[in-house]
C-alpha positions in Angstrom: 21.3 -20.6 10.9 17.6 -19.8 11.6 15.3 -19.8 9.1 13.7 -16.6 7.7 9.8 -16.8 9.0 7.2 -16.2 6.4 5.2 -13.4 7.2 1.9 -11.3 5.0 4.1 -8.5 4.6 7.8 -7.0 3.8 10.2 -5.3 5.5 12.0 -6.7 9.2 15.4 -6.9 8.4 16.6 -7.1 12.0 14.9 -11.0 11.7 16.7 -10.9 8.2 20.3 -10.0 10.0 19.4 -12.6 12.1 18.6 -15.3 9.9 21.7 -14.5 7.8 24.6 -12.9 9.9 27.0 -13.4 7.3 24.8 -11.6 4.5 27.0 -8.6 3.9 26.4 -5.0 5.1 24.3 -2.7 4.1 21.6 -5.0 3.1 19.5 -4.0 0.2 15.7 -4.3 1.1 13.5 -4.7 -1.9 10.6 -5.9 0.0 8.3 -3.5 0.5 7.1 -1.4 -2.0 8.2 1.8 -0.7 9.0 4.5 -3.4 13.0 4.6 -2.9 12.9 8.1 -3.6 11.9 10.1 -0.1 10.3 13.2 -0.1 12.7 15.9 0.4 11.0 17.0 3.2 13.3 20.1 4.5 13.2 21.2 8.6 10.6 20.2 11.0 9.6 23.0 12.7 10.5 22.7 17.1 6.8 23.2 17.9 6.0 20.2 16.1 7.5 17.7 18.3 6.8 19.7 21.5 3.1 20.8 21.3 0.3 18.6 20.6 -1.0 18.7 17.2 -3.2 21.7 16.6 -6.7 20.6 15.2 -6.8 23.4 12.3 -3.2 21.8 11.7 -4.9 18.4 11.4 -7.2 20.1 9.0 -5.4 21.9 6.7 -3.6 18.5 6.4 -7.0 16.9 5.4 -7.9 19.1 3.2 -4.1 19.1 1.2 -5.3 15.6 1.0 -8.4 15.8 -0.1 -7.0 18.2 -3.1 -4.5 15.7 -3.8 -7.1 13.1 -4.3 -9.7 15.3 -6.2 -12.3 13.8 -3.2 -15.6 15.0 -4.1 -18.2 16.7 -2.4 -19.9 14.9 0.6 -17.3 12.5 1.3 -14.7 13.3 4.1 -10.9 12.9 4.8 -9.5 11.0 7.7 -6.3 11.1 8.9 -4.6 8.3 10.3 -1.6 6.4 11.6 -0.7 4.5 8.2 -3.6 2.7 6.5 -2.9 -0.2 8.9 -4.5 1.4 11.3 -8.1 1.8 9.7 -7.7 -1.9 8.2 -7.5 -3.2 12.1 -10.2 -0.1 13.1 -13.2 -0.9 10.2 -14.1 -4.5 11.4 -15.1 -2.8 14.9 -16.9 -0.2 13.3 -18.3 -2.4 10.9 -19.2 -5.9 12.0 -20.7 -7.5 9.2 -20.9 -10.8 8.7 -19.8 -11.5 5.1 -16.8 -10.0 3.5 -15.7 -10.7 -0.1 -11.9 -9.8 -0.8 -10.8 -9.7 -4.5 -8.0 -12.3 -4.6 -5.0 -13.1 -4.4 -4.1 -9.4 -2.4 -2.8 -8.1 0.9 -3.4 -10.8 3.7 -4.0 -8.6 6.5 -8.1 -8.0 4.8 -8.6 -11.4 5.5 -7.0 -11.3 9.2 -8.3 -8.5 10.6 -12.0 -9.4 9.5 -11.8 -13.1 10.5 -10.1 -12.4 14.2 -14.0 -10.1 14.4 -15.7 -13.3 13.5 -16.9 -12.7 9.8 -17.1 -14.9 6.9 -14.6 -14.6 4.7 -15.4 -15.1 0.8 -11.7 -15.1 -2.2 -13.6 -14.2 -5.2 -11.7 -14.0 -8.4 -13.7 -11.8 -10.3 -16.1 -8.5 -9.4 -19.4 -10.6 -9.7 -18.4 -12.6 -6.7 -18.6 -9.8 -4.5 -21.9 -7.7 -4.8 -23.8 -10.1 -2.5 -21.1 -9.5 0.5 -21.9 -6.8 3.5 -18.6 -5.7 2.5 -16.6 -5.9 -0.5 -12.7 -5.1 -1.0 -10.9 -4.6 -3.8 -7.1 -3.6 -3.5 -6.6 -1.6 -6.7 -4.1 -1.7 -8.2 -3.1 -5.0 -7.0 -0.6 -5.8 -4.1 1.5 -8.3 -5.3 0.4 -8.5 -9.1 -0.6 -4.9 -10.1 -4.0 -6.2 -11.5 -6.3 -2.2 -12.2 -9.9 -3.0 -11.9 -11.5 0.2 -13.9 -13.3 2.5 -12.0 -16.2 2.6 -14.2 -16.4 -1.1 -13.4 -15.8 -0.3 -9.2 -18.9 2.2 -9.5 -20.6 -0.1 -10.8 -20.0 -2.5 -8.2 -20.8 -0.4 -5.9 -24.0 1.0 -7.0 -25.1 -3.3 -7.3 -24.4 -3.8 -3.4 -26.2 -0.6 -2.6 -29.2 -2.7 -3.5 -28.5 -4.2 0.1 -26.6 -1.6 1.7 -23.6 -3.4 1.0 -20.0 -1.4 1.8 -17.4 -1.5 -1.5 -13.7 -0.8 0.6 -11.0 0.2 -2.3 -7.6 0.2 -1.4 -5.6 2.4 -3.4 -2.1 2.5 -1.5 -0.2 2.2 -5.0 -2.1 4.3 -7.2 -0.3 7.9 -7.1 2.2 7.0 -9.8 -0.5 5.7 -12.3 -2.6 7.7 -14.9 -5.3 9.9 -12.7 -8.3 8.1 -13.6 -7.4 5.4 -12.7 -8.7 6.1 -8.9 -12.2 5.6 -7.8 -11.9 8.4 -6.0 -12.8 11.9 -7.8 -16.4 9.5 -8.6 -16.8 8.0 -5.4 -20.2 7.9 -4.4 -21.8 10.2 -1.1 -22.9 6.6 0.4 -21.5 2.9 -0.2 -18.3 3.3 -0.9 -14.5 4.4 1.1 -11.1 4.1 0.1 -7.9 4.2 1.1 -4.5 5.9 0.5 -0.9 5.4 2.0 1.2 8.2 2.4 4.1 6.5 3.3 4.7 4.3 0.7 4.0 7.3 -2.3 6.7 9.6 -0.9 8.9 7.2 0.7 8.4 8.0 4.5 7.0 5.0 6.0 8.6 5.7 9.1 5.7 9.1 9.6 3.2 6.3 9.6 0.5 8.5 7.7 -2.4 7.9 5.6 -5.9 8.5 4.5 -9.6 7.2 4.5 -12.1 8.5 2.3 -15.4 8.1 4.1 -19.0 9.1 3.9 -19.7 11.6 6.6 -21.0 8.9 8.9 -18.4 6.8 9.0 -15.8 9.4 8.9 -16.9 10.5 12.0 -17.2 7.0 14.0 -13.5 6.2 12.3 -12.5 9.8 14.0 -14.0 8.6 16.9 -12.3 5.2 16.8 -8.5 7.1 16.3 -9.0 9.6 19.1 -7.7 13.4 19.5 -4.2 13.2 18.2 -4.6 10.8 15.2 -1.2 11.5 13.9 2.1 13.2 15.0 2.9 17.0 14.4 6.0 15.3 11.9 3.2 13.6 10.3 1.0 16.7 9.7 3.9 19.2 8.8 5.7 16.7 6.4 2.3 15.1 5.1 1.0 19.1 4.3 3.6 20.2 2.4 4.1 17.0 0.1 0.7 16.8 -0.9 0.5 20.3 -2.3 4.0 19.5 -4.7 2.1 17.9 -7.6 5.6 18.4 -9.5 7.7 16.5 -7.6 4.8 13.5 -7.9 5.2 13.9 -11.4 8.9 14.0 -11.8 9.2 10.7 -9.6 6.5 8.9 -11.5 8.9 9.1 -14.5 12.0 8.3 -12.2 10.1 5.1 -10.9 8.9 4.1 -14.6 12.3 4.4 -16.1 13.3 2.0 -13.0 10.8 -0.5 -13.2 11.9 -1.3 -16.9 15.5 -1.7 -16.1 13.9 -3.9 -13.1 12.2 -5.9 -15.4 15.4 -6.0 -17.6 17.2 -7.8 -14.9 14.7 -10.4 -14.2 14.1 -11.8 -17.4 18.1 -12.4 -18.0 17.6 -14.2 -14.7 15.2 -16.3 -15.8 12.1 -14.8 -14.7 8.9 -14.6 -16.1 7.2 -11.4 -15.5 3.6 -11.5 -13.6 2.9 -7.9 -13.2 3.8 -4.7 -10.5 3.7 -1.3 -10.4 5.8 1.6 -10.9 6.7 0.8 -7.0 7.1 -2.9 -7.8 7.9 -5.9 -9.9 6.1 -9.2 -9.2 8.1 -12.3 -11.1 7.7 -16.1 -11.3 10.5 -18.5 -11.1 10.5 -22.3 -10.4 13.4 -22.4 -8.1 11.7 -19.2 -6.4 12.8 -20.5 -2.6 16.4 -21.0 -4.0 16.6 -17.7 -5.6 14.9 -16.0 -2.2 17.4 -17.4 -0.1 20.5 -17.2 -2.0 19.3 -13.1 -2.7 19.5 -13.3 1.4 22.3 -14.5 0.7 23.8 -12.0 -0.4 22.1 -9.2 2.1 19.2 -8.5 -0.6 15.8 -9.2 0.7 12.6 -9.3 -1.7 9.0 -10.3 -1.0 7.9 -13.7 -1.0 4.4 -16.1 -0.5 3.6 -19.2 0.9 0.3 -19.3 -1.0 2.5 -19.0 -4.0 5.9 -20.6 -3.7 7.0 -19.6 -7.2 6.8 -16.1 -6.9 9.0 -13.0 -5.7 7.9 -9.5 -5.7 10.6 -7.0 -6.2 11.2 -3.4 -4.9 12.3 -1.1 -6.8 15.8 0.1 -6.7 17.3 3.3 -6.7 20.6 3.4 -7.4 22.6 1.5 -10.8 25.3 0.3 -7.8 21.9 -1.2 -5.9 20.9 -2.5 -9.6 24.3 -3.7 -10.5 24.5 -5.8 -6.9 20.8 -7.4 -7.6 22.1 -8.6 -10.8 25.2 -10.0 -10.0 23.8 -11.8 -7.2 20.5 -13.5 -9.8 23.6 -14.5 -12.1 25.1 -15.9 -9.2 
């Protein structure tokens, strides 16, 4: 049997099947942070998959965005191919030479600024940022769920606007907290962009859609950067018409809550000691965390796990009590 590779992110479970062939069917991926309830997001329309995206199209989906997000006035909405995309894209538009990343967080910050050549500072507080070019904070947190304020972001930002500095605020699981909890509806016209996921909030990772929120200036090179046809006509049609249904966000936050605390529930009769999450995930602490990781893959249940930090496991949430029961069966086990 092969081992399971460590990688920065979740999801794969074709290497998973691999790895453990006699892990029975359907395997239960809790590895990703992906809100387990999809957007129920009707029929595509024909036209969307056989004409090119209209640009007004692309626009009106923008601006559902930039509703949904309360952006304010002189800051602009990008569309884009998942957030991924403008995490590999800003390191070309912006080559900087020092970047300071808020610690421990996602590992592709790190990658995609180092592979361009700049120096790469793990700060552990807010202070050790505002002397980078570029600052980024992931907020809330991805694994732990630590919420840096946003008073406390804007004033961050307005310190490394003394050099021109650039604070990057990535917001991919913030839908389902309070609303001021985002940076956004404050953000500054200059010095500051963030970041939203589509996917993950309504559960389509698969349309590969998200957001920047840019200064004008840097909207327009990221444009630029993305091309004609940013994002597919699914994209734009599903992404429109979920932005604009602020009830369904709000009936799913309290779906997702109630599920997190029989998530947590679980864990701790396993043995865990509970680090943090969000309403999209759980992030525990275990001393036997390997063992636990592969006897779950065991079982055809895969969860998040780190190499920097071999005691930990970051959970998905799950949907269904069956999906529950199974995940706590197999931590008994």
């Amino acid at each position: 049997m092969q081992r399971l590779a460590l990688v920065g992110h979740g999801g794969n479970l074709a290497a998973a099947r691999a790895a453990y062939p006699k892990a029975p069917e359907p395997w239960l991926d809790l590895s990703t942070g992906i809100n387990p309830y999809s957007y129920p997001c009707g029929e595509l329309s024909l036209e969307s998959a056989t004409r090119l995206p209209e640009p007004q199209a692309l626009r009106a989906l923008e601006q559902a965005a930039a509703r949904a997000y309360q952006v304010p006035a002189g800051m602009e909405v990008v569309a884009a191919p998942g957030t991924q995309a403008v995490i590999n894209w800003l390191p070309y538009l912006l080559p900087v030479r020092r970047v300071g990343i808020l610690g421990f967080t996602y590992s592709e910050y790190a990658r995609s600024w180092a592979v361009n050549g700049a120096e790469i500072t793990t700060a552990a507080d807010l202070a050790g940022l505002a002397d980078a070019d570029v600052a980024i904070v992931v907020n809330p947190n991805n694994p732990d769920g630590r919420l840096v304020t946003a008073a406390d972001l804007h004033a961050l930002a307005a310190a490394m606007s003394a050099h021109e500095g650039l604070l990057l605020v990535d917001e991919a699981f913030i839908d389902f907290l309070e609303p001021g909890a985002s940076v956004v509806p404050r953000m500054p016209a200059q010095g500051t962009i963030a970041l939203r996921s589509f996917g993950k909030t309504y559960g389509l990772p698969g349309l590969r859609l998200g957001f920047a929120l840019a200064p004008k200036s840097l909207a327009e090179r990221l444009r630029a950067a993305l091309g004609p046809w940013p994002v597919s006509g699914a994209a734009i049609e599903f992404g429109t018409r979920a932005l604009l249904d602020k009830a369904w966000l709000a009936t799913t936050r309290a779906k997702l809550e109630a599920d997190a605390a029989a998530l947590e529930v679980i864990l701790s009769a396993a043995g865990f000691t509970s680090i943090g999450g969000t309403p999209l995930f759980r992030l525990a602490r275990h001393d036997d965390a390997p063992s636990c990781f592969e006897l779950l893959a065991s079982k055809g249940i895969l969860v998040r796990r780190f190499e920097e930090r071999p005691t930990w496991l970051r959970f998905g949430i799950a949907r269904h009590d069956a999906d529950r029961a199974r995940l706590s069966a197999a931590l008994r086990a």
